[in-house]
N, C-alpha and C positions, 0 to 999 in steps of 0.2 A: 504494500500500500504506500509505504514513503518512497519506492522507487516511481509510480505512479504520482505522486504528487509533486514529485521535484522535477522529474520530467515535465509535467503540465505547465509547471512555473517559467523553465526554461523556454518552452515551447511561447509561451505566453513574452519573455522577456526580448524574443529574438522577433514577433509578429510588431511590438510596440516601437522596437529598432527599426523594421524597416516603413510603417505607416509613420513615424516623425522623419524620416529622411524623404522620403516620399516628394514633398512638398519644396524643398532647397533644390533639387533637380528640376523639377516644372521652373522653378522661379527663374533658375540660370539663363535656360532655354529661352525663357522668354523677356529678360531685362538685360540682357546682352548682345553685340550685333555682331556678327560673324563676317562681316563684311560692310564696305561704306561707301555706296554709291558717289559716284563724283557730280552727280545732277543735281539743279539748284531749286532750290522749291519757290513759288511765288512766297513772298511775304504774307501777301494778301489770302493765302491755301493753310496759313499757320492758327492753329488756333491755341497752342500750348505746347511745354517741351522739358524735359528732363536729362539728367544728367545720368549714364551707365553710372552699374555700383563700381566700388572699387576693387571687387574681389571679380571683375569683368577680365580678361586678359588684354582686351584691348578697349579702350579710353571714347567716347562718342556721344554725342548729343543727341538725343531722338525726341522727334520732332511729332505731334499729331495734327493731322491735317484734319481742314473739314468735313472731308467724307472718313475721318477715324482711320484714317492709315496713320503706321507708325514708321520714317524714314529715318534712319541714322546719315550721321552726317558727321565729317571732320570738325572738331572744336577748335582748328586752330585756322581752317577757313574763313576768310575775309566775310562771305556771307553770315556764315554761320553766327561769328561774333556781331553782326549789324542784326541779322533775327533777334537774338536774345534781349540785343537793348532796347529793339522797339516795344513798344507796348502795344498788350493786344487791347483789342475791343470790349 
């Protein structure tokens, strides 16, 4: 019976392992850009923008447009730094 019951535990400690890790792999995926187009977005197509985390391998600004696309973009672009200081609407 305590081999049954430590088992269960274990069983149980290894399922909570991988449902909290779970969630840090979605997030990478999707807050990081694996690439950075060199196309310039209208201003006027900008509705908001954030900064990659820094546990991102590579560095980027991603940008959400009015129909909700999400664009990365070099932060060290001339554009890029003229988007950020305008204000939006």
């Amino acid at each position: 019976m305590r081999n049954l019951t430590a088992l269960l535990f274990v069983l149980s400690l290894c399922s909570l392992h991988l449902v909290s890790s779970a969630p840090f792999a979605f997030e990478y995926k999707t807050r990081c850009c694996s690439t950075i187009p060199t196309l310039r977005i209208p201003l006027k197509n900008i509705v908001s923008y954030r900064t990659t985390s820094s546990s991102c391998p590579m560095k980027a600004i991603v940008f959400t447009t009015v129909k909700r696309k999400q664009i990365c973009a070099d932060p060290s672009a001339p554009w890029v730094k003229q988007a950020i200081l305008t204000p939006k609407p």
